[in-house]
C-alpha positions as a Markdown table, in Angstrom:
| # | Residue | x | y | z |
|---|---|---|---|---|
| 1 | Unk | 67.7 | 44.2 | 138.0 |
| 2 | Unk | 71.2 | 44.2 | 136.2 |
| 3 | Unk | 72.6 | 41.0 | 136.5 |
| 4 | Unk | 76.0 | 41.4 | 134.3 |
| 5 | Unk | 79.0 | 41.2 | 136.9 |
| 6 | Unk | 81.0 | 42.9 | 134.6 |
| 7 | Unk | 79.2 | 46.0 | 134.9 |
| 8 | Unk | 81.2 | 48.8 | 136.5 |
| 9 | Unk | 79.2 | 51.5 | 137.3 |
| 10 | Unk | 82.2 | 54.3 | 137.9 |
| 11 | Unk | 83.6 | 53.1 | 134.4 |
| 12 | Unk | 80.0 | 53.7 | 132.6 |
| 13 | Unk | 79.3 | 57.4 | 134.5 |
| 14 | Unk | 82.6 | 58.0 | 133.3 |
| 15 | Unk | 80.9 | 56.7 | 129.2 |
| 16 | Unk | 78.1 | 58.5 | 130.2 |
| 17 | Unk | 80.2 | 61.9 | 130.8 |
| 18 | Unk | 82.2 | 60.9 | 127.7 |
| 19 | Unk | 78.6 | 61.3 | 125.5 |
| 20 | Unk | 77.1 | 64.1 | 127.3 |
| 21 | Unk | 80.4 | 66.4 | 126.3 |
| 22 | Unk | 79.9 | 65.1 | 123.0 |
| 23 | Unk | 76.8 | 66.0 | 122.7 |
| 24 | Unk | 77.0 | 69.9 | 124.2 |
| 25 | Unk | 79.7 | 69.7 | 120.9 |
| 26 | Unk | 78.2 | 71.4 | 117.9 |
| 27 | Unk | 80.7 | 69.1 | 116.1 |
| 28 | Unk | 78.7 | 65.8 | 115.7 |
| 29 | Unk | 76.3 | 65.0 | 112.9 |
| 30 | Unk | 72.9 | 64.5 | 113.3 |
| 31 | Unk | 73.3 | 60.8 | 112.7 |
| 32 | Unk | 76.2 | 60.7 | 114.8 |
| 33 | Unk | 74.2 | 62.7 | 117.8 |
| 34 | Unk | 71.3 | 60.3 | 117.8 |
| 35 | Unk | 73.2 | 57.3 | 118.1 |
| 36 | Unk | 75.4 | 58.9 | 121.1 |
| 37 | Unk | 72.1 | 59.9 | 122.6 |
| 38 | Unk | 70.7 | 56.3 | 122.1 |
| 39 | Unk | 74.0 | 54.7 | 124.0 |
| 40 | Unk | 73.4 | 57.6 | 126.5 |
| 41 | Unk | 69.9 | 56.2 | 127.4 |
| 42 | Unk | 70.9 | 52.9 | 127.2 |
| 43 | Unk | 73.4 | 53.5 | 130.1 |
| 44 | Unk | 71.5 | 55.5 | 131.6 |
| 45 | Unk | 69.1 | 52.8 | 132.2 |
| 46 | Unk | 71.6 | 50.6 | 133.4 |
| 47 | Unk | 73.2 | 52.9 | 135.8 |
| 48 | Unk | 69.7 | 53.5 | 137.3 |
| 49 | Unk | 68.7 | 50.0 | 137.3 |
| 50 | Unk | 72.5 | 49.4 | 139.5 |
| 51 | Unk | 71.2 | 52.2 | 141.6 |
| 52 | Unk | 68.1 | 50.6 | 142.2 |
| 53 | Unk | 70.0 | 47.7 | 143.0 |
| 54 | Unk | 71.6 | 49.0 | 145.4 |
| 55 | Unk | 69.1 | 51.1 | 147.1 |
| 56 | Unk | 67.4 | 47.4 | 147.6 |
| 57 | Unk | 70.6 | 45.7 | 149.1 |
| 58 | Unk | 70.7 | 48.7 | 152.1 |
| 59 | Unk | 66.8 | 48.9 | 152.6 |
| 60 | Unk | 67.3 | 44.9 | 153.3 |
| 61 | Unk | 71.0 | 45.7 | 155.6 |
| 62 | Unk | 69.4 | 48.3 | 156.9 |
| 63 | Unk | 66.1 | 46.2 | 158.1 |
| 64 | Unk | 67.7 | 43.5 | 158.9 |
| 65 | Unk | 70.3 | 45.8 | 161.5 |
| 66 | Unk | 66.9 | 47.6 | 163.2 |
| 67 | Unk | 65.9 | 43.6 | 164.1 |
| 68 | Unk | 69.0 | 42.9 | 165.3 |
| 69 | Unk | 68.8 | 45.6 | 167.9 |
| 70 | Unk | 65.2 | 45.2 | 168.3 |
| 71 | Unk | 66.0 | 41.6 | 169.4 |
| 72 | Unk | 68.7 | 42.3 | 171.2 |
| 73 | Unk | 66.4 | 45.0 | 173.5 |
């Protein structure tokens, strides 16, 4: 799990977006492509890992709400 606070996850989509265009661009150099494409991955690992994150946080909400209103039956 990502444990940086600072991460914002709308701000690195909007990175990721940022390196995909450049990439579709015949413009870069190879050099140039392969280290977007490494930052790509590299965010795209930590944009999946907040997703995961939260996925976890609402399985748990979302538990923990079903026993509330199993109790309260």
């Amino acid at each position: 799990m990502t444990t940086d606070k600072s991460f914002e996850f709308e701000t690195a989509m909007s990175e990721l977006e940022k390196i995909v265009t450049a990439l579709e661009g015949e413009s870069e150099s190879l050099e140039k492509s392969l280290s977007l494409f490494e930052s790509g991955m590299k965010l795209t690992d930590s944009l999946r890992s907040h997703l995961d994150e939260a996925e976890q946080r609402i399985r748990v909400l979302t538990a923990n709400a079903a026993e509330e209103i199993e109790s309260e039956s």
